[in-house]
C-alpha positions, 0 to 999 in steps of 0.5 A, a space after each residue: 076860340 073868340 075868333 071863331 065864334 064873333 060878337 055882334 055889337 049892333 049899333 044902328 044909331 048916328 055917329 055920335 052914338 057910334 063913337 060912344 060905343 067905339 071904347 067898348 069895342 077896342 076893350 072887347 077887341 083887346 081882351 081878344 075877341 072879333 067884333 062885328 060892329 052892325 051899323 046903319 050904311 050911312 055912318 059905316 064910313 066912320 069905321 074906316 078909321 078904327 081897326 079893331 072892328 070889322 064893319 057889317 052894313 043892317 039891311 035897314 033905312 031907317 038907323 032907329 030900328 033895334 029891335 029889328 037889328 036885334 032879330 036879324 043879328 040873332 039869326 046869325 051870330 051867337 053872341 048879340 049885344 045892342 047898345 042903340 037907346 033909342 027904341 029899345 024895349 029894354 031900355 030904362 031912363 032911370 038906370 043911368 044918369 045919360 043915354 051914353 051911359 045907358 048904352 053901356 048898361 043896355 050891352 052888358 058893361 055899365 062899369 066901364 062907361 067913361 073909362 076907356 079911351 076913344 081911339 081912331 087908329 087908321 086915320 089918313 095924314 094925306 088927307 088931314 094935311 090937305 084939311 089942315 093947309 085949306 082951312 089953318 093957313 096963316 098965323 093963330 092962334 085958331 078957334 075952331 066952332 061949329 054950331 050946328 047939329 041934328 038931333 040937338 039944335 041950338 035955335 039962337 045960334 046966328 046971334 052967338 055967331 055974330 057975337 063970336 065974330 064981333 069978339 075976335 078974341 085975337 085968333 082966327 075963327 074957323 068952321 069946322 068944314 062939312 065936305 070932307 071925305 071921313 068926319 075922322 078927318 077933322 082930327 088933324 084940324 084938332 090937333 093943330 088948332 088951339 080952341 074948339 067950340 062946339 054944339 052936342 053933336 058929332 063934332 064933340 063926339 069927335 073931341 074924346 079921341 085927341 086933347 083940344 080945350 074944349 067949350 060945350 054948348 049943350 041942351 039943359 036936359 043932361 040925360 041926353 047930353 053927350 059927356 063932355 070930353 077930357 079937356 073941356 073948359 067950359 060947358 054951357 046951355 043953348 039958353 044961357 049961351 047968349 046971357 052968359 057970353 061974359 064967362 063965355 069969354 073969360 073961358 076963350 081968353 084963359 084958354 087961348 093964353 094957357 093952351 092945352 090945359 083941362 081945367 072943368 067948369 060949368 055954367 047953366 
């Protein structure tokens, strides 16, 4: 029995990489299988909102090691698939059109990229309502924004910043908060709130598993960029954020007038 007999899927990345591959570990999960999500201890939190995994900490401190995580999951499980990119020897930039979607091809299962929903399904209302009442009192509409991010830096982000808050656009503007206890958290914020505007990073990540109109701010490489959720509105450069604030505008205003629509659109 599948039961018996786990798969490994080793994932030693940051969070966004993580909730990539989270679809693919409910498809397996639901198709019958134990899944043992290998991650690195500092984003093992994350997985306290998912019940299709059982989360198993890597004995290593640095996440970019797949190769090693590799060889420690092969000493213990039968079945071992590695969907982390970064550092991996078999990985290949020219067999799929982004890195999240070469993580589909490196575990095996490039068809169903793009194809799966992204589910948190122990998410904690107590803890979203506490969110919720700190950061949404009042009337809104409410704008959502983060523009921050690690591994994909918007440089002029204090100008756009500045900018959003001279706008207004008639709706509260709120930063996404960095204290709570699970990223997951920020779901209940999403659900409420009428627009999120965000960087490539963790908190667009978050933005496929509920539906919030959504601008992207994003680097000009799009191999590297995340895929845009569902309810994306408009996808936007770090450096054409400041010279195209006029579509950037048009975009905020339409969707604040026409909420929880999924129209698409692009600019460079």
């Amino acid at each position: 029995m599948a039961i018996d007999d786990p798969i490994a899927l080793v994932e030693p990345g940051r969070n966004g990489d993580v909730i990539n591959i989270l679809p693919l570990a409910k498809h397996l999960h639901d198709c019958g299988e134990q899944v043992d999500l290998l991650i690195h201890p500092k984003f093992a939190p994350l997985l306290d909102g998912v019940s299709y995994v059982r989360p198993v900490l890597l004995p290593f401190e640095d996440e970019h090691r797949p190769e090693e995580a590799r060889v420690w999951a092969s000493a213990r499980y039968a079945r071992v698939i590695v969907s982390k990119v970064w550092n991996n020897r078999y990985f290949d930039r020219s067999a799929a059109d982004s890195f999240a979607a070469e993580a589909y091809r490196l575990a095996g299962y490039p068809d169903l990229f793009g194809k799966l929903p992204t589910v948190f399904d122990r998410r904690s209302p107590e803890r979203e309502a506490r969110l919720v009442d700190q950061h949404l009192r009042g009337h809104g509409p409410f704008i959502l924004y983060n523009l921050d991010g690690m591994s994909s830096p918007f440089k002029r982000r204090a100008g756009f910043r500045r900018w959003l808050f001279w706008q207004r656009f008639g709706a509260r503007l709120v930063k996404l908060p960095t204290d709570c206890e699970r990223l997951y958290d920020l779901l209940g914020l999403y659900e409420r709130a009428d627009l999120l505007i965000t960087t490539d990073t963790s908190t667009l990540w978050l933005a496929h598993a509920v539906h919030i109109p959504t601008i992207v701010l994003h680097q000009t490489d799009t191999w590297c960029r995340a895929p845009f959720p569902p309810a994306t509105v408009l996808g936007c450069t770090y450096e054409g954020a400041l010279s195209r604030r006029g579509e950037i505008a048009a975009a905020i205003r339409h969707s604040l007038a026409t909420p929880r629509r999924q129209p698409s659109l692009a600019c460079g």
